[in-house]
N, C-alpha and C positions, 0 to 999 in steps of 0.2 A: 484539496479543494480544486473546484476547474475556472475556469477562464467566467461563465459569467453565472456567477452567483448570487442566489435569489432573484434571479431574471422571472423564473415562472416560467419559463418556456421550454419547454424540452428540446435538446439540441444533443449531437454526437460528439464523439468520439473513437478514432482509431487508430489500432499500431497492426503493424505488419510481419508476423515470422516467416521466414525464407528456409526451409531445412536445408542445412550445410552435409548431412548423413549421420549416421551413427544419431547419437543423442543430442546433435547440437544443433542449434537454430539461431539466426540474425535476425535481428528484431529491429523494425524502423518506428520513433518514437518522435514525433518532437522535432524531430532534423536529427535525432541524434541515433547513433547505431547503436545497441545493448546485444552482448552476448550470453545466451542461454546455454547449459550445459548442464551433466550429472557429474557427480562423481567418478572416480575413475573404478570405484570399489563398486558400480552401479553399473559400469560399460560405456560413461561417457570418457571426455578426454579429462576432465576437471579444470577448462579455461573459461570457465564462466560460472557465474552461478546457476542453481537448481531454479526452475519456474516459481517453486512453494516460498523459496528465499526472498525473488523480486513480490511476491504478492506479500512477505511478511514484512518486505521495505516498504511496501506501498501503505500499506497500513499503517506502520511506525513514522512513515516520514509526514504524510496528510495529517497523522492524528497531531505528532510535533508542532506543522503549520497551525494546526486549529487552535493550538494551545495557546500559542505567540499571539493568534489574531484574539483570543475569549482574553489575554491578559493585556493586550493593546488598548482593544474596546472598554479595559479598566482604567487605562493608566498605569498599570502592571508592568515590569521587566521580569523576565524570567531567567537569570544569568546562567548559563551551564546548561539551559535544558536541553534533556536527551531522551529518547522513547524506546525500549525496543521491546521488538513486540516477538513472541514466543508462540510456536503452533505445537501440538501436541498432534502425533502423528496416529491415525487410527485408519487401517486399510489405507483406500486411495482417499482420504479425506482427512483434514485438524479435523478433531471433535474437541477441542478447547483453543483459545487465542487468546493470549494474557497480554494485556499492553501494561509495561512499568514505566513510571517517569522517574526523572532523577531530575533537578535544580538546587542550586545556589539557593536560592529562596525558599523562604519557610516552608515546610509541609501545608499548615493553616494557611499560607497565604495560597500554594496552588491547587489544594484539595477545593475550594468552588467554582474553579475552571473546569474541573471534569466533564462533569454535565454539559454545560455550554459547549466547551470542547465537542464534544461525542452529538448534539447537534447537526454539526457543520465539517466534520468531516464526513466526506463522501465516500473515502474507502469504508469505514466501519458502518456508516450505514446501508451501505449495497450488501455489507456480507450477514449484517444483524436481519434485514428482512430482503431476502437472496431474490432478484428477478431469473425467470427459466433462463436457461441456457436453449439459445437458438439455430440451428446449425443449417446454413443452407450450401450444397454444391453449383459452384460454376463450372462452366467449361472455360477452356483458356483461349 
């Protein structure tokens, strides 16, 4: 989810990679640093995760928020809940993305959260209906 929700107004968002060489990159997020990297079996160093990894946290972890907030907006607790979300590798793209939940609570009780859920997550809806990809060069 982002900072202002259901505002109506279209507003941004940005992070920053820095390449360090080889396959790895620093990323400014938030205030916070995030380290990107491959594999070592891929020719990265393997002290960070893969790009594909943070983009299947991003999706797993938003979709998790949205759930808390679809089971809040009930009065719902959802004890234990966990999300993680699965990409299915096809050339350079997932051609599938499975999100699984886990909770303490009944299946019937979080099976009519999904929906709602999948609303108001932002990750799953920028990837279900994809805006282009826009790439402009600056000079430094």
């Amino acid at each position: 989810m982002t900072a202002e929700p259901g505002s109506g107004r279209p507003h941004t968002n940005s992070v920053t990679a820095r390449w360090e060489g080889g396959w790895k990159c620093r990323v400014a997020a938030g205030g916070f640093d995030l380290l990107v990297d491959e594999r070592e079996s891929s020719g990265g160093t393997g002290t960070g995760p893969m790009p594909t990894e943070y983009l299947l946290a991003a999706m797993a972890s938003c979709y998790a928020l949205a759930l808390a907030w679809a089971a809040g907006k009930r009065g719902i607790t959802l004890p234990g809940l966990a999300v993680t979300a699965t990409g299915t590798y096809d050339g350079p793209r997932f051609s599938r993305l499975q999100l699984d939940v886990q909770s303490d609570a009944p299946p019937g009780l979080v099976e009519p959260l999904v929906e709602p859920a999948l609303r108001v997550c932002y990750v799953s809806n920028t990837l279900a209906i994809s805006p282009p990809v826009e790439v402009t060069v600056a000079s430094s």
